[in-house]
N, C-alpha and C positions, 0 to 999 in steps of 0.2 A: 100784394105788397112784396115788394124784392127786402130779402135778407140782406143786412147791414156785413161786407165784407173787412179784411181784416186792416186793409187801406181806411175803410170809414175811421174805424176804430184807432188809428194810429194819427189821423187828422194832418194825413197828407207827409208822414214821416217825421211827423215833432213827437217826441214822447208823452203820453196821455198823464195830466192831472191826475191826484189821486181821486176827486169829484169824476174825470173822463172814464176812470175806470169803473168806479161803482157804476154810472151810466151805463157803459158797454155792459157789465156783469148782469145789468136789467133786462136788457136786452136780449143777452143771451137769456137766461131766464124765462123771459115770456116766450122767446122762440120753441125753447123745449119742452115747454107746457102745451103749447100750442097741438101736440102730439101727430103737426105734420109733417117731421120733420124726422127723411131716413135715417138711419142709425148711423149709413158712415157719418152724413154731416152732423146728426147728434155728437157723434164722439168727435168729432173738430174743434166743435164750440164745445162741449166739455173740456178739450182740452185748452182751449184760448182761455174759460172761465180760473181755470185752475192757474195758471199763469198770469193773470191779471190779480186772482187773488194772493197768489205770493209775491206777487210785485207791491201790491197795497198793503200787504202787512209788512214788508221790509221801512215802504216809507213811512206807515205810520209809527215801527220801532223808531226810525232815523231820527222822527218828529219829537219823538219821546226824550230821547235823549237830548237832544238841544234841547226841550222845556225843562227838564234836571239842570244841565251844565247852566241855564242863564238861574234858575233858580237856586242855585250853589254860589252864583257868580263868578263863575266861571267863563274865559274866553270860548265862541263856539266857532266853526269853520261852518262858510253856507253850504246846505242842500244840494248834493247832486243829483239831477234826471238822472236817470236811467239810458245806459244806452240801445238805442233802440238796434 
C-alpha cells in the first residue's frame, strides 16, 4: 500500500475540511503505528500531523466564536479557508 502524499492530503490544492484533516491525522496515525515507517519520513508526517492539528484547532476556535457572536446576536463575518 503506497503512502498517502501531501498532494492527497491537500485534495489537489483546495484547502482540507476540518473532517479532511482529522482524516489525514488518521492516516498519519495508522502510518506511524504501522512501525514501517523510517524516522526521516516518520518525522515528516509528524510534522504534517502537527500542522494539520494547529490548523484544526484554529478553525474550530474561529467556529467557536461565530456560535458566541450568533448566540449574543450578534452580526458574524463568514469563515475563511485557510490559505493553502
Amino acid at each position: 500500500m503506497s503512502e498517502p502524499t501531501e498532494t492527497d492530503a491537500t485534495q489537489a490544492g483546495k484547502p482540507l475540511t476540518l473532517e479532511g484533516r482529522l482524516s489525514r491525522l488518521e492516516e498519519i496515525l495508522a502510518l506511524l503505528e504501522a512501525d514501517e515507517v523510517e524516522l526521516e519520513r516518520a518525522l515528516q508526517l509528524f510534522e504534517e500531523g502537527v500542522g494539520l492539528v494547529r490548523d484544526a484547532e484554529r478553525v474550530l476556535a474561529e467556529t467557536e466564536l461565530r456560535v458566541e457572536e450568533l448566540l449574543a446576536g450578534g452580526a458574524t463575518a463568514p469563515l475563511e479557508e485557510p490559505e493553502a
